[in-house]
C-alpha positions in Angstrom: -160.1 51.3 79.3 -158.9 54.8 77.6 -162.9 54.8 76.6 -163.6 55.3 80.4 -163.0 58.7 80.3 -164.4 59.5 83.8 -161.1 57.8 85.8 -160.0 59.4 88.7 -157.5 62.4 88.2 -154.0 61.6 89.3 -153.0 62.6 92.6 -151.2 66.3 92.9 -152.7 66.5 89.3 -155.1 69.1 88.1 -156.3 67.1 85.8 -155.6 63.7 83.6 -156.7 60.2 84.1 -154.2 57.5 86.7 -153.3 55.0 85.1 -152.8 56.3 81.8 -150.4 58.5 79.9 -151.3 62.6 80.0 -148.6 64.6 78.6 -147.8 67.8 76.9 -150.4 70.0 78.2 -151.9 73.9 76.8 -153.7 76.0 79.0 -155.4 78.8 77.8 -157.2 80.5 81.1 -160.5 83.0 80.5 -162.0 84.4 83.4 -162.1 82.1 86.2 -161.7 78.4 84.0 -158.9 77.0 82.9 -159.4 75.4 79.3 -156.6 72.5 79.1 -156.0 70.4 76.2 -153.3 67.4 76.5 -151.8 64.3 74.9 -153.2 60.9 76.5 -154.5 57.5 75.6 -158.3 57.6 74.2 -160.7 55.9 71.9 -160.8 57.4 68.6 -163.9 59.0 67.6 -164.4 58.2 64.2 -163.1 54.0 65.0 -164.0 53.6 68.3 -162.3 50.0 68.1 -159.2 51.9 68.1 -157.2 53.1 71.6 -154.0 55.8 70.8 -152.5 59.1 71.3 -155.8 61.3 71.5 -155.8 65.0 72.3 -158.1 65.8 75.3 -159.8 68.3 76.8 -161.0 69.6 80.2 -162.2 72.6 82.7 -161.4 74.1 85.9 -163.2 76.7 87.8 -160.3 78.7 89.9 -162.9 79.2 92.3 -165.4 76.2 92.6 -163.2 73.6 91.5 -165.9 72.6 89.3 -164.5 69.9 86.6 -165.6 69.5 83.3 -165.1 66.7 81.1 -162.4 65.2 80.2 -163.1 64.1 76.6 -161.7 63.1 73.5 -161.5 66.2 70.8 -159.1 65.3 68.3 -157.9 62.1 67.4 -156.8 60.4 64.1 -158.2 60.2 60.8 -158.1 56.9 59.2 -156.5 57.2 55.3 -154.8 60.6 56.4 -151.2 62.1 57.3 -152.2 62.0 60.9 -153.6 58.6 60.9 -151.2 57.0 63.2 -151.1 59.6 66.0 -152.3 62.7 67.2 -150.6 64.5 70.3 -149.0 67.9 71.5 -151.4 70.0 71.0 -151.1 73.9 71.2 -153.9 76.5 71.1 -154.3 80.0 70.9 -157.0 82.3 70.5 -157.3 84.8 68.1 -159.9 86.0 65.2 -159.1 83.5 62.3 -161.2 84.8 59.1 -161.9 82.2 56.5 -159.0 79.6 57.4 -160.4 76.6 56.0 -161.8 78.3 52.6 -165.4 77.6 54.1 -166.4 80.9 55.2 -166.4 80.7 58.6 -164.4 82.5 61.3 -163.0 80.4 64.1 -161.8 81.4 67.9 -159.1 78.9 68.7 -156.2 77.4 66.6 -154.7 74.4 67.5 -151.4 73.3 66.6 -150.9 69.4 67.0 -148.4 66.6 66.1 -149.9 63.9 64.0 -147.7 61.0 61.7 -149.0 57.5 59.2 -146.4 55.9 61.4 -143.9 56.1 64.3 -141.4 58.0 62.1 -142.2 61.5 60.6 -143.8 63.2 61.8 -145.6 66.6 60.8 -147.5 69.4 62.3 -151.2 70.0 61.3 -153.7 72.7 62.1 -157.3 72.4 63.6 -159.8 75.4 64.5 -162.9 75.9 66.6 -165.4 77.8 67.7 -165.8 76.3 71.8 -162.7 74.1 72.0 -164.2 70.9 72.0 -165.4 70.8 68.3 -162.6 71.2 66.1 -162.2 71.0 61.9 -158.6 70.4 61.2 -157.0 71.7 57.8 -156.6 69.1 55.4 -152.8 68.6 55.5 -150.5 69.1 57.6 -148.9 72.9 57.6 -145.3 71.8 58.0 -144.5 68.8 57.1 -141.8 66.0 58.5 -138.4 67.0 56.8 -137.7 63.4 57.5 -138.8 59.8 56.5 -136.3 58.2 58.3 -136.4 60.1 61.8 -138.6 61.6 63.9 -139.7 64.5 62.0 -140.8 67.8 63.2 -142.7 68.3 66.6 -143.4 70.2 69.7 -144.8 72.8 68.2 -145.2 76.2 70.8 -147.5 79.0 69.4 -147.6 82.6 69.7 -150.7 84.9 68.4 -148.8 88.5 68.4 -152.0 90.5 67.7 -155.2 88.7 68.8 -156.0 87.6 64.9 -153.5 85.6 63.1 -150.6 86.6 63.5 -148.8 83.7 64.2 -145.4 82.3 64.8 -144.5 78.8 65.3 -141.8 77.2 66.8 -141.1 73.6 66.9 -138.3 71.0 66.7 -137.0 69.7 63.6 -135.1 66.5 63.8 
């Protein structure tokens, strides 16, 4: 059950779950944790009847070896252009002022794949303040260039100057 978040890591892995699919990982590292955020199976938070492509998140401590989590963070929205799948995630950090028109400054980006179906995919934009809570922009901020292929996807993120400086890169079919 992808709901079962708890599962025993894989072994040799730093994190994940055995027995289920954990893929495509970004690791952002502050002090002594490691922040990871992957692609893997999990119940989605707003229709918890529904078991997908999820985007999780857990800790490390490099020197306890403390664990925490891993849960679900972003997953599909239902009625939306990511409400078939949401995967590959990329995060950065950065001071980003006012992104979502509602006033509020976020710490971390992420960049993630999301589609309405198995083909096109596009690449949308989430932000938060810890990580683990995350409001995603509305649509996506490149969009498939494709209905009849895969799309665009993979996105890998670069923050050049700590704010917003951003550059993208990502595959186009």
């Amino acid at each position: 059950d992808p709901g079962s978040i708890g599962l025993q890591t894989p072994t040799g892995a730093v994190v994940g779950r055995a027995g289920f699919w954990n893929y495509s990982p970004s690791v952002i590292q502050e002090g002594n944790v490691q922040k990871i955020w992957w692609c893997g199976a999990g119940v989605n938070s707003d229709d918890p009847s529904r078991t997908s492509d999820t985007i999780l998140y857990e800790t490390v401590n490099t020197v306890t070896h403390a664990k925490t989590g891993p849960v679900v963070v972003l997953s599909e929205t239902n009625g939306s252009w990511d409400a078939a799948y949401t995967c590959n995630p990329r995060v950065i950090r950065g001071t980003f002022v006012n992104p979502l028109g509602d006033g509020q400054s976020y710490t971390y980006e992420m960049f993630y794949v999301g589609t309405t179906g198995v083909l096109n995919n596009s690449i949308g934009a989430a932000f938060s303040n810890d990580g683990i809570k995350w409001t995603k922009y509305p649509e996506p901020v490149i969009f498939s260039s494709s209905y009849a292929n895969y799309g665009v996807g993979q996105p890998s993120a670069y923050n050049a100057d700590g704010k917003s400086a951003i550059t993208l890169f990502y595959e186009d079919w």
